[in-house]
C-alpha positions as CSV (number, residue, x, y, z in Angstrom):
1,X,22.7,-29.2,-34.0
2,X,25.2,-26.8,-34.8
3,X,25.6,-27.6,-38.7
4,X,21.7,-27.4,-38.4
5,X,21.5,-23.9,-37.1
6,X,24.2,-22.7,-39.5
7,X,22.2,-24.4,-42.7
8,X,18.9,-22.7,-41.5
9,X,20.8,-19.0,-40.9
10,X,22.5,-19.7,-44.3
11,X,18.6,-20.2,-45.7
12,X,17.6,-17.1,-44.1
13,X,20.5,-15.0,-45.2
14,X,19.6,-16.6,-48.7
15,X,15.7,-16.0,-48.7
16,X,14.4,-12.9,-51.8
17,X,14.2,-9.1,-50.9
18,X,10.5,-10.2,-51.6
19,X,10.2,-11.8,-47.6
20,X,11.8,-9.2,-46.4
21,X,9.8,-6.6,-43.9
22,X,9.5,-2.6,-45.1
23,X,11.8,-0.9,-43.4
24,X,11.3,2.9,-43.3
25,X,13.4,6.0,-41.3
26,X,12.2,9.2,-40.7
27,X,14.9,11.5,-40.3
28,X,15.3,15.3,-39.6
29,X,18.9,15.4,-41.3
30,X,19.5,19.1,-39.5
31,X,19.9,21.8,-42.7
32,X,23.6,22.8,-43.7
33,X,23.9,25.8,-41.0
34,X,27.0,27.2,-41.4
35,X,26.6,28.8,-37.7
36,X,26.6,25.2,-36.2
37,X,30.1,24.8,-35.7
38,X,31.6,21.4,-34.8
39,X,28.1,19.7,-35.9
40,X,28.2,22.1,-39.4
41,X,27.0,19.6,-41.9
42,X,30.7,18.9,-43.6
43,X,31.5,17.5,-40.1
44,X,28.3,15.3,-39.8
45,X,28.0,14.0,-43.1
46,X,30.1,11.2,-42.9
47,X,28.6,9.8,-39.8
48,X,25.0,10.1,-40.8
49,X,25.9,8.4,-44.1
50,X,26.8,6.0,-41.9
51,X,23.8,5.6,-39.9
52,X,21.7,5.1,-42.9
53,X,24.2,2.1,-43.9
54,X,23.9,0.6,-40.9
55,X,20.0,0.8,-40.3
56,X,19.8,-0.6,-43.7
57,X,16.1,1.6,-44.2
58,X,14.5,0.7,-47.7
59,X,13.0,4.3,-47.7
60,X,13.5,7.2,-45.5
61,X,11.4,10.4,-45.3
62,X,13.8,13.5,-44.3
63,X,13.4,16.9,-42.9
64,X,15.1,19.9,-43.6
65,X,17.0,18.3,-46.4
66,X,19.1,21.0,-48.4
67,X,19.7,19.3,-52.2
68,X,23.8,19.3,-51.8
69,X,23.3,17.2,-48.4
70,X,20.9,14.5,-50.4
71,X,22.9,14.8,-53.4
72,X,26.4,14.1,-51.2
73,X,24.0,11.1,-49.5
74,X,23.1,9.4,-52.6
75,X,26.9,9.8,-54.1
76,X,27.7,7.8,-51.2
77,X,25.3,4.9,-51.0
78,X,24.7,2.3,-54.2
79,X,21.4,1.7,-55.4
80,X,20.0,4.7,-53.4
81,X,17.9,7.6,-55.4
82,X,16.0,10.8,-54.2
83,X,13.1,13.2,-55.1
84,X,11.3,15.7,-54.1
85,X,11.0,20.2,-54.8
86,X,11.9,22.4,-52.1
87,X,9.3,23.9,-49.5
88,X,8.9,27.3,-52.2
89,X,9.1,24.7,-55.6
90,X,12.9,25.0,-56.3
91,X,16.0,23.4,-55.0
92,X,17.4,26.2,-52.7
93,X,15.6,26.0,-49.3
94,X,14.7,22.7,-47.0
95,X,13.4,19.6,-49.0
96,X,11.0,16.8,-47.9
97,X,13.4,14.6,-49.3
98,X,12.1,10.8,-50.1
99,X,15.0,8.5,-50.2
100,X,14.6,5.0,-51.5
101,X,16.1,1.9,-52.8
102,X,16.3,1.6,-56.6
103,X,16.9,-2.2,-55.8
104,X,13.9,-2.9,-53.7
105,X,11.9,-0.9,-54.6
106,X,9.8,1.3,-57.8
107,X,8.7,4.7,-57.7
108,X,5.4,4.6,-59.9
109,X,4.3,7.8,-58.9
110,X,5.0,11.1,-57.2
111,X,3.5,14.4,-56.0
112,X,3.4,17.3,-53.1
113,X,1.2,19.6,-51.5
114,X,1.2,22.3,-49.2
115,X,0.3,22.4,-45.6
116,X,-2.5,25.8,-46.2
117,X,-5.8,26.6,-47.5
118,X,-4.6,26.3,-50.4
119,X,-2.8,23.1,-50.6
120,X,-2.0,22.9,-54.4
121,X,-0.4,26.3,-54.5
122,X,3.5,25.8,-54.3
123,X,5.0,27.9,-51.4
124,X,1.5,28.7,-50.0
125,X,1.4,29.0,-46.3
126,X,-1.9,29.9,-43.7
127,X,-2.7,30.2,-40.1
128,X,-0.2,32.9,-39.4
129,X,2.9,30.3,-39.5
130,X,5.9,31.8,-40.7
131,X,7.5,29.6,-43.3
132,X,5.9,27.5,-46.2
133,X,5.5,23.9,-45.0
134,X,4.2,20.6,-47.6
135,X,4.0,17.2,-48.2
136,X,6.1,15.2,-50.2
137,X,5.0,11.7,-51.1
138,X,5.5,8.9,-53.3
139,X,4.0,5.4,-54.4
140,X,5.8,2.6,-54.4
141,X,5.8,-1.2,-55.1
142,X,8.1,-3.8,-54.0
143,X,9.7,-6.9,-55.9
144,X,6.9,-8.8,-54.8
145,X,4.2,-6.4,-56.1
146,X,2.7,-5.2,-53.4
147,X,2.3,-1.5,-53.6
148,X,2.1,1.6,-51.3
149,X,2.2,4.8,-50.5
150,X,4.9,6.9,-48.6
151,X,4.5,10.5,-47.3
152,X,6.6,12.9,-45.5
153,X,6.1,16.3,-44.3
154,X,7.7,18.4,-41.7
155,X,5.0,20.8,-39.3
156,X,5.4,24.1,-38.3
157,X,7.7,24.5,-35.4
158,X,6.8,27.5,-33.1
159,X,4.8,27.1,-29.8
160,X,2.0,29.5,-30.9
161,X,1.8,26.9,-34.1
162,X,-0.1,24.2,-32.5
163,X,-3.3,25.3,-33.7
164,X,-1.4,25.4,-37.2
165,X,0.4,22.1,-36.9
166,X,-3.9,20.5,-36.3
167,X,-4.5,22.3,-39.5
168,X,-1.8,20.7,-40.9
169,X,-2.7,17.4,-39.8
170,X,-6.3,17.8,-41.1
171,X,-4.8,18.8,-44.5
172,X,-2.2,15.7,-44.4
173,X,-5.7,14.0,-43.9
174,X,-7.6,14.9,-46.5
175,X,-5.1,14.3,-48.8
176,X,-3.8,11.2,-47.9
177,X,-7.1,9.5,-48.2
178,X,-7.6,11.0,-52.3
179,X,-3.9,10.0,-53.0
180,X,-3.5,6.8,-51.4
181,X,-7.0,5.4,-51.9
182,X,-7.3,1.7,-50.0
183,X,-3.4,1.4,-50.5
184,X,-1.2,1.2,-47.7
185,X,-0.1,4.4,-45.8
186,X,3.3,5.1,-44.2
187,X,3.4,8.7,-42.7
188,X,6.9,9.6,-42.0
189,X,7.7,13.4,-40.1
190,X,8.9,15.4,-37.9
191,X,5.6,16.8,-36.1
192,X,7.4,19.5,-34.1
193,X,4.1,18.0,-31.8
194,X,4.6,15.8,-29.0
195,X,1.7,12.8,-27.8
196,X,-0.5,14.9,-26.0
197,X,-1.5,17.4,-28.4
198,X,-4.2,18.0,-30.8
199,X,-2.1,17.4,-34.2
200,X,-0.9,14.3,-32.7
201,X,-4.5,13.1,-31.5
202,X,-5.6,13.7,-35.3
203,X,-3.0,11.1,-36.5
204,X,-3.9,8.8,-33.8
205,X,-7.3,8.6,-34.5
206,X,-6.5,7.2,-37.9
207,X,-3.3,5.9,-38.1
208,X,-0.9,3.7,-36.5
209,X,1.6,5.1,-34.3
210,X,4.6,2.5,-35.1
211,X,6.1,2.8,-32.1
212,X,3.3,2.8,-29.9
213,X,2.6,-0.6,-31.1
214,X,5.6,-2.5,-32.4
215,X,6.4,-5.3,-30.8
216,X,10.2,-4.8,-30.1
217,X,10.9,-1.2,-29.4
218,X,15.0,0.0,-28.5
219,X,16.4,3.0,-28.0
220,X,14.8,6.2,-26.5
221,X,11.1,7.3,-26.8
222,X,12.1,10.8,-27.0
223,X,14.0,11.9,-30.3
224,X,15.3,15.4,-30.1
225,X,18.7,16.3,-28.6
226,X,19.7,19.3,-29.8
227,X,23.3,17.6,-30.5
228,X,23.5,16.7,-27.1
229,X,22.7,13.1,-27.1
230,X,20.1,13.8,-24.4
231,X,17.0,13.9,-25.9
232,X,13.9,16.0,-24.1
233,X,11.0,15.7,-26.3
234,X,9.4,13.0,-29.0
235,X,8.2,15.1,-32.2
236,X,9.6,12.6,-34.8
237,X,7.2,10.0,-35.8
238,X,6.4,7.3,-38.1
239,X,2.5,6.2,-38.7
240,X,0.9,3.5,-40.7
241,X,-2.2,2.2,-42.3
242,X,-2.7,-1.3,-43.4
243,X,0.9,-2.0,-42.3
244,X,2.2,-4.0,-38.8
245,X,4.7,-2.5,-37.1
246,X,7.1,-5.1,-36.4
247,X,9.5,-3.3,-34.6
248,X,11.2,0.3,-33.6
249,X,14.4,2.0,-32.7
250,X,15.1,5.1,-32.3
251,X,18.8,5.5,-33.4
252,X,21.7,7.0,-31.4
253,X,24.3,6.0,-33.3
254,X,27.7,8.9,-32.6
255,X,31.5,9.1,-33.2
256,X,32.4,10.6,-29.9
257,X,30.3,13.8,-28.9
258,X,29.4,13.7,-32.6
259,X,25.9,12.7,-33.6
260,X,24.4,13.0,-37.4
261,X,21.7,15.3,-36.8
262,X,19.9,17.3,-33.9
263,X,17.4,14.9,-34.4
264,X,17.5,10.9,-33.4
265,X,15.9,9.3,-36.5
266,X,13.5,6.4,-36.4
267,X,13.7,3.1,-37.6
268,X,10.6,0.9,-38.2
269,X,10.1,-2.3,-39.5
270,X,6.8,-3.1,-41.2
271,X,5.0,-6.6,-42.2
């Protein structure tokens, strides 16, 4: 029995990056605020470099990504690559920052839009929010050939937004549907919305909610802490079309009373 059960985990450990499941993150990586004191990000870095390591994600979809954090990410971590043009078109301000692996999987194709009225106009903004928000997104195919497509966005984040964040959503939408065509859909973000509301209704009523429906879930619902490990609300979300959610984890992974981000990132596994 026992030299059974070690020959069949030796054929599992053995089986192609093709049988694997898609494993995604969405992660609010907390910009580099100098102001933040013992969580500034040269304190952080090295402990959400390895959280990433340890969740293993093939692709993760990041928030308020500044280019010297994803640059200091990727220096880090083999076989891992990024993209993506700041929320005003540059490389200065917060990124949507798509992070994959080079090994498992091809980027055929990119794009971004903007969360507005005006969605192709870099740095456009509407509905009285007060910084520009997009939509980063990429297509992908796997070793196996199977392809799909990845977007991440970040939505406004003040309360008198949420009739801006169901814009957003409807504009996410839209989009989504030219881009992606009948390919697979993951939707990775930080909604600044939780369950009950409007924005998150408009996601609902077309997409999967991963955790809502994975079959193994761990970790807390809720996902922001405010770097107190005691997270109060769930704004961080990953949704899917065409994709089963497999399972979900929100990650709490610290070094003492230090945690990676502000933020709890999630960790889905899709079949």
């Amino acid at each position: 029995m026992i030299r059974w059960m070690i020959a069949a985990l030796a054929l599992i450990a053995a089986l192609p990056a093709t049988a694997r499941d898609l494993r995604v993150m969405s992660f609010n990586v907390r910009y580099p605020n100098p102001d933040d004191g013992p969580n500034r990000w040269e304190a952080r870095a090295p402990i959400l470099i390895d959280t990433i390591r340890v969740a293993d994600p093939d692709l993760i979809g990041t928030q308020e990504l500044y280019q010297r954090q994803g640059d200091t990410i990727v220096r880090a971590l083999p076989h891992w690559r990024w993209f993506g043009r700041d929320r005003r078109g540059k490389h200065a301000d917060e990124h949507m920052g798509i992070f994959y692996r080079s090994d498992r999987l091809r980027l055929v194709r990119h794009g971004d839009f903007w969360l507005s009225d005006t969605p192709d106009r870099v740095g456009s903004s509407s509905w009285g929010i007060d910084l520009p928000r997009m939509v980063n997104w990429g297509e992908f195919v796997r070793a196996d050939g199977r392809r799909f497509v990845f977007f991440d966005t970040h939505f406004p984040h003040r309360d008198v937004d949420a009739g801006a964040r169901t814009r957003a959503a409807d504009v996410l939408l839209a989009r989504m549907r030219t881009i992606a065509g009948r390919l697979p859909v993951v939707v990775a973000g930080d909604l600044n919305a939780q369950p009950d509301s409007a924005a998150y209704r408009a996601f609902a009523a077309t997409l999967t909610d991963a955790w809502q429906t994975a079959s193994n879930r761990s970790g807390p619902v809720l996902t922001f802490h405010d770097f107190t490990g005691t997270p109060d609300r769930r704004i961080d979300y990953v949704f899917v079309r065409g994709l089963r959610p497999v399972s979900a984890r929100v990650a709490t992974d610290h070094r003492g009373p230090r945690y990676p981000s502000d933020h709890f990132p999630v960790v889905v596994d899709l079949r």
